[in-house]
DOROSE-789769 format. One line per 2 residues: number of its first residue (from 1); their letters; for each residue z, x negated, y of C-alpha. Coordinates in steps of 0.5 Angstrom, whole numbers. Each point is the difference from the previous one (the first is absolute). Layout:
<recs>
NUM = a = Z,X,Y ~ ... $
</recs>
This chain:
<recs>
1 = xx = 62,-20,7 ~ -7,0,-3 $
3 = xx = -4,-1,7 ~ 5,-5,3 $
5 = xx = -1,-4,-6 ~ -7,0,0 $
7 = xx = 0,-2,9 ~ 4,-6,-2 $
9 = xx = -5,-2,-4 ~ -6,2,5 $
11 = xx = 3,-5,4 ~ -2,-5,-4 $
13 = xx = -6,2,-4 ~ -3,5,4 $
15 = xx = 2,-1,7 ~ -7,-2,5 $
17 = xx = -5,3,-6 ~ -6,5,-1 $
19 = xx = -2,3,-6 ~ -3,5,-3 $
21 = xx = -2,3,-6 ~ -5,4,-3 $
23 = xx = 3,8,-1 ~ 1,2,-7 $
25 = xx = 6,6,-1 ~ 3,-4,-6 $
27 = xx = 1,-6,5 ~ 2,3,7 $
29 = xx = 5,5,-5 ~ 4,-6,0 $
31 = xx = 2,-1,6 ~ 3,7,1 $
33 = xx = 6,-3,1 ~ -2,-4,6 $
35 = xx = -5,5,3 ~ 4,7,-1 $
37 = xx = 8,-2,1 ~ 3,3,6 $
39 = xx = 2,-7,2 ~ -7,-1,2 $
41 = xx = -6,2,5 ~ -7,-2,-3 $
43 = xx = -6,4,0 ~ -2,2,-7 $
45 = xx = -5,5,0 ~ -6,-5,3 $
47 = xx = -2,-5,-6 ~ -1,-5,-2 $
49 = xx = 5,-3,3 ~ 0,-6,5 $
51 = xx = 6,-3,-3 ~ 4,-4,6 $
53 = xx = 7,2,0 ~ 5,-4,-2 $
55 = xx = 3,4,-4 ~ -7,3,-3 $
57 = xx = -2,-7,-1 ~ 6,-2,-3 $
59 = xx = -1,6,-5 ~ -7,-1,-2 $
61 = xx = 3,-8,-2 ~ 5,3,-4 $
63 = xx = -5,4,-3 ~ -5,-6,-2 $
65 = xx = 6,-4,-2 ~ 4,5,-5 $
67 = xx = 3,-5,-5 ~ -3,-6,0 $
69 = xx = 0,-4,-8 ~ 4,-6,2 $
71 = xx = -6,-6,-3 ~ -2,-7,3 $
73 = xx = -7,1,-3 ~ -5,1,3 $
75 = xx = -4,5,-5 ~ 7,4,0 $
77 = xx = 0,0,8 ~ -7,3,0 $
79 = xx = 0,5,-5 ~ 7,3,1 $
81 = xx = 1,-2,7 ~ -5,-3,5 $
83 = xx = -6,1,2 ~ -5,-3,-4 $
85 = xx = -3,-4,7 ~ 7,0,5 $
87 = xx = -1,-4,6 ~ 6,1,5 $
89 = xx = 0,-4,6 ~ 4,1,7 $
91 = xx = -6,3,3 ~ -4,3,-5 $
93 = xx = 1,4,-8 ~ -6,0,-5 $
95 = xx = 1,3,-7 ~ -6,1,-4 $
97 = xx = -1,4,-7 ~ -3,2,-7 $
99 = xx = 1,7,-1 ~ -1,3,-7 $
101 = xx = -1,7,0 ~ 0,2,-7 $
103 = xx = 2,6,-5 ~ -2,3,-6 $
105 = xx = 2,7,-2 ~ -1,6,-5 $
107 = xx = -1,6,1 ~ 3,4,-4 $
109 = xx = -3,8,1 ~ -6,2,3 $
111 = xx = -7,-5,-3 ~ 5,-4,-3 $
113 = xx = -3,-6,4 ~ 3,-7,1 $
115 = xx = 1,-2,7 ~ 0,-7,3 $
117 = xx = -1,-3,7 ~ -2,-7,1 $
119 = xx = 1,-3,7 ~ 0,-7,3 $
121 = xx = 2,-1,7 ~ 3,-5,5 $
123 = xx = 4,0,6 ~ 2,-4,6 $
125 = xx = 4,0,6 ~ 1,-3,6 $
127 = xx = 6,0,6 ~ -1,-4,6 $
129 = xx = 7,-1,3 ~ 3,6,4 $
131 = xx = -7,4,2 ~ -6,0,-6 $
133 = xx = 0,3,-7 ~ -5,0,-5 $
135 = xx = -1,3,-7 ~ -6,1,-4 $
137 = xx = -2,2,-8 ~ -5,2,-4 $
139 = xx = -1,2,-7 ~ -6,0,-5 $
141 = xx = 1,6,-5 ~ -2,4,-6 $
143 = xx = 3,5,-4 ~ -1,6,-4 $
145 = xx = 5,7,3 ~ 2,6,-3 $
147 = xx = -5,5,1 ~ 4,4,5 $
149 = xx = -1,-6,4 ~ -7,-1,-3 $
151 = xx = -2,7,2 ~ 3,-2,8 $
153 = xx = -4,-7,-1 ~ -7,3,-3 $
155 = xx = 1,6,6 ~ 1,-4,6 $
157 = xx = -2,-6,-1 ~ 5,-5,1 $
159 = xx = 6,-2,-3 ~ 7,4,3 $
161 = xx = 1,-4,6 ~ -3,-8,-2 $
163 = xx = -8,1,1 ~ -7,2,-2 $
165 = xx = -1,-2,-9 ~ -5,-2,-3 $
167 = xx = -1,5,-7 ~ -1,-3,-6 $
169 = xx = 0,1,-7 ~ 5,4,-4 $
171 = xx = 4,2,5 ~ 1,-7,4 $
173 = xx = 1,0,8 ~ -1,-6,4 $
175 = xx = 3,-2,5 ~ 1,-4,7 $
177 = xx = 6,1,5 ~ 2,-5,6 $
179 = xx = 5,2,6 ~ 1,-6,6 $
181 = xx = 5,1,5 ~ 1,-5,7 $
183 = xx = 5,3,5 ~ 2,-4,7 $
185 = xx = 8,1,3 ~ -4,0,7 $
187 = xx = 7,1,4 ~ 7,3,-3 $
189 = xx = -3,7,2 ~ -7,0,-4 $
191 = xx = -3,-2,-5 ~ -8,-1,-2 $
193 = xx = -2,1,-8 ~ -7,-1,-2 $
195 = xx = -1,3,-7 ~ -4,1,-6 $
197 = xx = 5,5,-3 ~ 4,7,0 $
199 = xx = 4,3,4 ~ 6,6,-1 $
201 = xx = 4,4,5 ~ 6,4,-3 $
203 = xx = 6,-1,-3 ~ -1,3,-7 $
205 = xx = -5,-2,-6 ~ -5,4,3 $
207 = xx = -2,1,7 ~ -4,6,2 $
209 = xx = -3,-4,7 ~ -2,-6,-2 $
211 = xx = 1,-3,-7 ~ -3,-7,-5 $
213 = xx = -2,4,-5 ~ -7,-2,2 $
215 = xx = -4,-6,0 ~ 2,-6,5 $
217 = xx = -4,0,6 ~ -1,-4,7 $
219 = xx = 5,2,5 ~ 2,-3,7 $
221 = xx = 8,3,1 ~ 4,-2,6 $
223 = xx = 9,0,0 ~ 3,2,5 $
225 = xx = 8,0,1 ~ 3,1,6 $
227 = xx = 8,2,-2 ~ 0,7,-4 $
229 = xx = -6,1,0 ~ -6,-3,-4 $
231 = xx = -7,2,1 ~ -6,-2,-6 $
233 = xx = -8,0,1 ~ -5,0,-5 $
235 = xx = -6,-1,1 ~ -5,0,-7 $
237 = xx = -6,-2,-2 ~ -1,5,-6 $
239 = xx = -6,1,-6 ~ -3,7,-2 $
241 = xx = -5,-2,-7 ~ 0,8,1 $
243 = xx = -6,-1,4 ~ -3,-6,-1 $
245 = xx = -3,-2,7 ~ -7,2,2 $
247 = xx = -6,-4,1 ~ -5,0,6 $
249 = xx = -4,6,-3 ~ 7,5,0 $
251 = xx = 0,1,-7 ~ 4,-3,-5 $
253 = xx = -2,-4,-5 ~ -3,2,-6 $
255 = xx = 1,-1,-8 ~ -3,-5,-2 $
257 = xx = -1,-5,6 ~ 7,-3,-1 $
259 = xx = -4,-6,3 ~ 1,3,7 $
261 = xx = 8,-2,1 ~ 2,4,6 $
263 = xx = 7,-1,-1 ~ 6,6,1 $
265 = xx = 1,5,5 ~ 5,-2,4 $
267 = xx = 6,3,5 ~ 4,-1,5 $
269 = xx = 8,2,0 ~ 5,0,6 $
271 = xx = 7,0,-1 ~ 7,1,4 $
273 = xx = 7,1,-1 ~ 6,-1,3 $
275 = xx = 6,0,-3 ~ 8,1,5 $
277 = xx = 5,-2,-4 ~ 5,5,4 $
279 = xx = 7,-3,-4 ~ 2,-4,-4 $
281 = xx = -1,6,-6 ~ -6,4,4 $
283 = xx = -7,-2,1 ~ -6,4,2 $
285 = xx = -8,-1,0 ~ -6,2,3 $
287 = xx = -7,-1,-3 ~ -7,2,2 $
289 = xx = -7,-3,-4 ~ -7,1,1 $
291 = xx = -6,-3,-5 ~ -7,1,2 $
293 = xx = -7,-2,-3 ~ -4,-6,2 $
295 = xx = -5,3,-1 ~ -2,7,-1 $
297 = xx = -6,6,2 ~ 0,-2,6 $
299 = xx = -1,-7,-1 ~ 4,-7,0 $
301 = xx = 7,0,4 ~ 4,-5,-2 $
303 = xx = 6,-2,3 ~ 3,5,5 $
305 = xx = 3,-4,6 ~ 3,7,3 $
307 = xx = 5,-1,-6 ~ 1,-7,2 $
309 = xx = 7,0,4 ~ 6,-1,-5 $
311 = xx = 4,5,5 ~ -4,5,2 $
313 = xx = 1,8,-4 ~ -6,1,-3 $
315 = xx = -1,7,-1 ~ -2,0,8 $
317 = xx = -5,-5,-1 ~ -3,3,-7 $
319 = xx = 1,7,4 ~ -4,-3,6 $
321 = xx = -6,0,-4 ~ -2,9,-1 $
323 = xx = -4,-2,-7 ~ 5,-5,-3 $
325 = xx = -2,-2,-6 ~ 7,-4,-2 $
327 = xx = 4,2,-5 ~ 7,1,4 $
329 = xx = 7,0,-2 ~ 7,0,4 $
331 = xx = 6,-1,-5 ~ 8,-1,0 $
333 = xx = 5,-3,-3 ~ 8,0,-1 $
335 = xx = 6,-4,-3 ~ 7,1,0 $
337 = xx = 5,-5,-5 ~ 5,5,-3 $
339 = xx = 7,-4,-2 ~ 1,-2,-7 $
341 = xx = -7,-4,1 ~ -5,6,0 $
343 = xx = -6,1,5 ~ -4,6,0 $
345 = xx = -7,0,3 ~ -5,4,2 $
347 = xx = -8,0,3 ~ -4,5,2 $
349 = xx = -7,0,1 ~ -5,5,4 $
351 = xx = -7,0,0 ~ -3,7,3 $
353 = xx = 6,5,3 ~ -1,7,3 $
355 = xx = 6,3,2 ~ -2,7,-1 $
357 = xx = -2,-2,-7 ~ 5,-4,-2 $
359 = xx = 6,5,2 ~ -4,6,-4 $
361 = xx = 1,-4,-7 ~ -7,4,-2 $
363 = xx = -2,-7,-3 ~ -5,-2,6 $
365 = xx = -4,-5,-4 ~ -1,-5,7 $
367 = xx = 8,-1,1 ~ -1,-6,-4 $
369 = xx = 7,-4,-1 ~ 4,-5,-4 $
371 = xx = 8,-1,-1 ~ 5,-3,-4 $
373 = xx = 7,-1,-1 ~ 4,-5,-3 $
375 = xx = 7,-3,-2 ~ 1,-8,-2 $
377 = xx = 5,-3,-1 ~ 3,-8,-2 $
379 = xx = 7,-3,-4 ~ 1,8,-3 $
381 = xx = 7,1,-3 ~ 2,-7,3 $
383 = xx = -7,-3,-6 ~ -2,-7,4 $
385 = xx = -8,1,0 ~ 1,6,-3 $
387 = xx = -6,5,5 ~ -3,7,-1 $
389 = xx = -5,4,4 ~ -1,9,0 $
391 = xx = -6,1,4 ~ -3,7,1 $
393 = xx = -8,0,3 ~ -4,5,0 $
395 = xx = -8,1,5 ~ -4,6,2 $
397 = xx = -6,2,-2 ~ -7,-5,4 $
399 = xx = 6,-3,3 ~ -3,-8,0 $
401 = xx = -8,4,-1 ~ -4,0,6 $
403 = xx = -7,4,1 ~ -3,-7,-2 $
405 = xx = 3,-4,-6 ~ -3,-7,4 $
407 = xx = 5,0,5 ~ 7,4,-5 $
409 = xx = 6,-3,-1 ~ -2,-5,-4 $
411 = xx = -2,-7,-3 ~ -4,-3,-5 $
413 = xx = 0,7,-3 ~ 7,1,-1 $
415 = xx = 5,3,5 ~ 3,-3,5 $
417 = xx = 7,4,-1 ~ 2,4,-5 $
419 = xx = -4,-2,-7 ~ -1,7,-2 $
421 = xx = -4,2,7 ~ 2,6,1 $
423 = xx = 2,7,-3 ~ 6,-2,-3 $
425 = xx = 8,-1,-1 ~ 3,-6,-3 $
427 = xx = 7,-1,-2 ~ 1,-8,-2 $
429 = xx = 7,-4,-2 ~ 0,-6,0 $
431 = xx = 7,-5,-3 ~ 0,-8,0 $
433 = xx = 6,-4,-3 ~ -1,-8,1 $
435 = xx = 5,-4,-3 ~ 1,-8,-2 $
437 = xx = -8,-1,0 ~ -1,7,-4 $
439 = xx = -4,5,5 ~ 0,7,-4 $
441 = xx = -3,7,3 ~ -1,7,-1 $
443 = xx = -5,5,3 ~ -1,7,-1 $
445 = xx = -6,4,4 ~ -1,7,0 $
447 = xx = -6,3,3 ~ -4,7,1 $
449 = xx = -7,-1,4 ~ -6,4,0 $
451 = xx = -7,-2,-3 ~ -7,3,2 $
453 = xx = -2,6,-4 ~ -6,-1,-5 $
455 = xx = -4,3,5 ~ 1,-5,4 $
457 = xx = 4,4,5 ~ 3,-5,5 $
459 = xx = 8,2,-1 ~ 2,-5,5 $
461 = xx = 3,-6,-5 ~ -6,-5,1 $
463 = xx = -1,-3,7 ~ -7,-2,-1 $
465 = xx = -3,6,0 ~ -1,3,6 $
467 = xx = 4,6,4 ~ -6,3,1 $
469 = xx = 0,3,-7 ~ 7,3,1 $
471 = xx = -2,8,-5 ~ 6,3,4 $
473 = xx = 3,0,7 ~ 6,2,-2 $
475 = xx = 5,1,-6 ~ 0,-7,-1 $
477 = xx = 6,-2,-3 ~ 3,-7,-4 $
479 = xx = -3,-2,-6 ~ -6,6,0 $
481 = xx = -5,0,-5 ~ 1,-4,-7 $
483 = xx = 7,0,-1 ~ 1,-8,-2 $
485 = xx = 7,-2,-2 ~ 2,-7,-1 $
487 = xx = 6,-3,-4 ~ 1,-7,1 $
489 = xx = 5,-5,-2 ~ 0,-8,-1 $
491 = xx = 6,-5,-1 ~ -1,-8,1 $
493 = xx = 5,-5,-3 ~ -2,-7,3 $
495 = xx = 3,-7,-1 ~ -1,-4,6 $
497 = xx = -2,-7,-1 ~ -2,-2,8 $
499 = xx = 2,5,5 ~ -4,-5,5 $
501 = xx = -6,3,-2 ~ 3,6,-5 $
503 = xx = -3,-3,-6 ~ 3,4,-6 $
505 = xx = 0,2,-7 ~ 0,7,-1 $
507 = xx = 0,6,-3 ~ -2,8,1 $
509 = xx = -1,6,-2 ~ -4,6,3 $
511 = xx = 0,8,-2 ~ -5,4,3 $
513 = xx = -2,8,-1 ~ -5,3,5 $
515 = xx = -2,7,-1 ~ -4,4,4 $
517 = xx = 0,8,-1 ~ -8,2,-1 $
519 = xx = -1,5,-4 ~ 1,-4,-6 $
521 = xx = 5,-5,2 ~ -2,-7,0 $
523 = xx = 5,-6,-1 ~ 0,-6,0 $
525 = xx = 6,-4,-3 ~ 1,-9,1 $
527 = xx = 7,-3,-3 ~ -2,-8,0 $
529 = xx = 4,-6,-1 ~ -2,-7,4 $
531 = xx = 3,-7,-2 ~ -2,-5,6 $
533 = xx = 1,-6,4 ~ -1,3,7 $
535 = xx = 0,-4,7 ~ -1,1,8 $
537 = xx = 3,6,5 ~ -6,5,-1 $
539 = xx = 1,7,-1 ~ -5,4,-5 $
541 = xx = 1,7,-1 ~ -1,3,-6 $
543 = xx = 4,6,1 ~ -6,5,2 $
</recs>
């Protein structure tokens, strides 16, 4: 009945449309209800979506309309309804707005400090008839975080997922975010997207092959659907401030000659999945990658034109090349609805296998691998918009490591996948409820991984140290060395004042306890409590 109602208003408000909308887990959950119904056959694991089916179109429309205040003001219409800049015309939409992103908190265990965000932005948005679609926002901020989040900040550089910071006094970080995103409906079998921005391949909170955690980067991907079956390729243009690029003489710049502003290193990364919806009820995956240095010790390579097709296997073209120096991973990926609106989910990733190794469990530490498993489910206990999520993940040591940290699993000094690196299992719970205008959520995350000894012994957690560093060939095992045990848990409680841009009031509270097991134990303790007006889709992950 839900899904019949929603195709009857698609045939007035989202027939002969394209959209699309930037991929935030908190927003696709959503259109569960769509995407995950027996009654349909979407392609889900591929996001951000491109949003041309009628009855996802439809869903996304309800979304940004949910109860509209009923006012002939203008000032009412544009603060609770509209877009602050809404032009429709037969051929063409535009909207514009102001994005006030700002919160104050408290946080009521470790420092004692006082939290606080300031972001300004903007967002505008352009759809062309039944072919283009345009999207692109960008915020200037400063904040002060907890110290675990501090801590992550100070040691990468870079805020978790939004960019490079400026550090200031009293613990204020500065920073810019901007994401842009231009896709062209070129036939009714694929579609062209340029974009400044991220990408996600699964069906669960994380993604062990490919995730948004980290910062936005360039990227060409090409859609293709043909029947049951959709096939993605990516190709991206990616940042390594890890290593900074060379200047003619071969050597990196110095302390104190700042004037000599060569810029990042940079990296190439290609991406493939194919994605069969066999049923109605299952769908199965295949994924393969490779990322490699523009430059490296054998000087400047730039683009690889051999991994240019968007259908070829990589893996024969990478191994064609005897002294490879590219990162290389195949991976694939499962899904089967169950009934009373359940879907369990599943990747698996493989980096380096050797079969002898692999099946004599000696801890092997070049059989390097990743998975997980997972349950979501929407409308549970006959609870309109009530969802939930259970998620099992867990890597191998060295898994996203490469014997040259310039050309691992990563961008802009954050992993590509999993946030942690490697060298851990997760289980993470995840309950949203919206109801009228109110958007209320609960998570809860468990996570054990290793660290590094206070040697410096590479226990395989940290995926810009080298393999070669491995102290052990064999006996390597989940979350070896320093024992670290994360205990996290956050509740949200929002009132929606505009769901056009997702302006609203909220309300927060966040508890985490880390303890990790040296010979006198540390424990680092967060309970922090924020109150603010919030807006935009963009994801920022605070649960590390």
């Amino acid at each position: 009945m839900v899904l019949a109602g929603i195709g009857v208003s698609a045939s007035f408000a989202g027939f002969g449309q394209i959209k699309s909308q930037p991929y935030s887990y908190h927003f696709y959950q959503k259109m569960n209800d769509v995407v995950y119904s027996t009654e349909t056959r979407m392609h889900t694991t591929a996001k951000p979506f491109v949003i041309k089916d009628s009855l996802l179109l439809a869903k996304f429309d309800s979304i940004q309309s949910n109860k509209p205040v009923s006012s002939s003001n203008w000032f009412m219409r544009k603060i609770f309804n509209e877009h602050l800049v809404q032009v429709e015309k037969d051929d063409y939409t535009f909207y514009a707005d102001f994005l006030p992103d700002m919160y104050i908190g408290k946080d009521m265990q470790g420092d004692k400090r006082r939290t606080w965000m300031n972001g300004r932005g903007f967002q505008v948005g352009l759809n062309v008839g039944n072919k283009f679609t345009f999207n692109s926002s960008a915020f200037e901020s400063q904040a002060v975080f907890p110290k675990y989040l501090d801590d992550y900040i100070v040691a990468n550089k870079v805020i978790p997922g939004q960019g490079n910071t400026k550090f200031q006094s009293k613990n204020k970080m500065d920073w810019m975010y901007a994401t842009a995103s231009m896709t062209y409906d070129a036939h009714k079998y694929i579609q062209a997207t340029i974009a400044y921005d991220k990408n996600f391949i699964g069906d669960g909170y994380r993604s062990m092959l490919l995730s948004d955690f980290s910062s936005n980067y360039a990227h060409l991907k090409l859609t293709g659907t043909i029947g049951n079956v959709q096939y993605t390729s990516i190709w991206a243009y990616m940042n390594d401030p890890t290593h900074p690029r060379q200047d003619i003489s071969g050597t990196y710049p110095m302390e104190g000659q700042n004037n000599r502003r060569l810029g990042d290193g940079k990296k190439w990364g290609a991406f493939q999945y194919l994605d069969w919806n066999v049923t109605n009820k299952l769908s199965v995956g295949f994924f393969q990658s490779v990322v490699w240095a523009a430059q490296d010790e054998g000087g400047k390579r730039g683009f690889d034109f051999s991994y240019l097709s968007p259908i070829i296997f990589i893996r024969p073209v990478e191994s064609n090349n005897r002294t490879s120096p590219d990162k290389m991973f195949l991976g694939a990926t499962s899904k089967y609805k169950l009934p009373y609106n359940l879907t369990v989910y599943g990747q698996f990733l493989l980096g380096e296998f050797t079969a002898k190794e692999f099946f004599a469990g000696n801890g092997y530490a070049h059989n390097k691998w990743g998975a997980q498993l997972g349950l979501r489910g929407y409308d549970m206990f006959g609870v309109k918009n009530l969802n939930f999520l259970a998620e099992y993940n867990t890597a191998r040591p060295y898994t996203y490591a490469h014997f040259k940290s310039y050309s691992n699993y990563s961008n802009n000094a954050e992993p590509l996948a999993h946030p942690k690196g490697a060298n851990f299992r997760e289980l993470v719970g995840l309950v949203n409820y919206a109801w009228d205008r109110w958007d209320f959520s609960l998570q809860g995350m468990y996570t054990q991984n290793g660290l590094d000894l206070p040697d410096g012994s590479n226990m395989g957690g940290n995926i810009f140290q080298s393999y070669t560093t491995i102290p052990n060939m064999y006996g390597n095992h989940i979350a070896q060395g320093i024992k670290n045990n994360i205990y996290y848990a956050d509740a949200k409680a929002a009132y929606v004042l505009n769901p056009k841009y997702n302006l609203r009031l909220e309300l927060g509270y966040m508890q985490r306890y880390a303890k990790a097991q040296y010979e006198t134990p540390v424990v680092n303790k967060s309970g922090v409590f924020t109150f603010g007006l919030r807006s935009s889709f963009r994801a920022i992950y605070n649960d590390l």
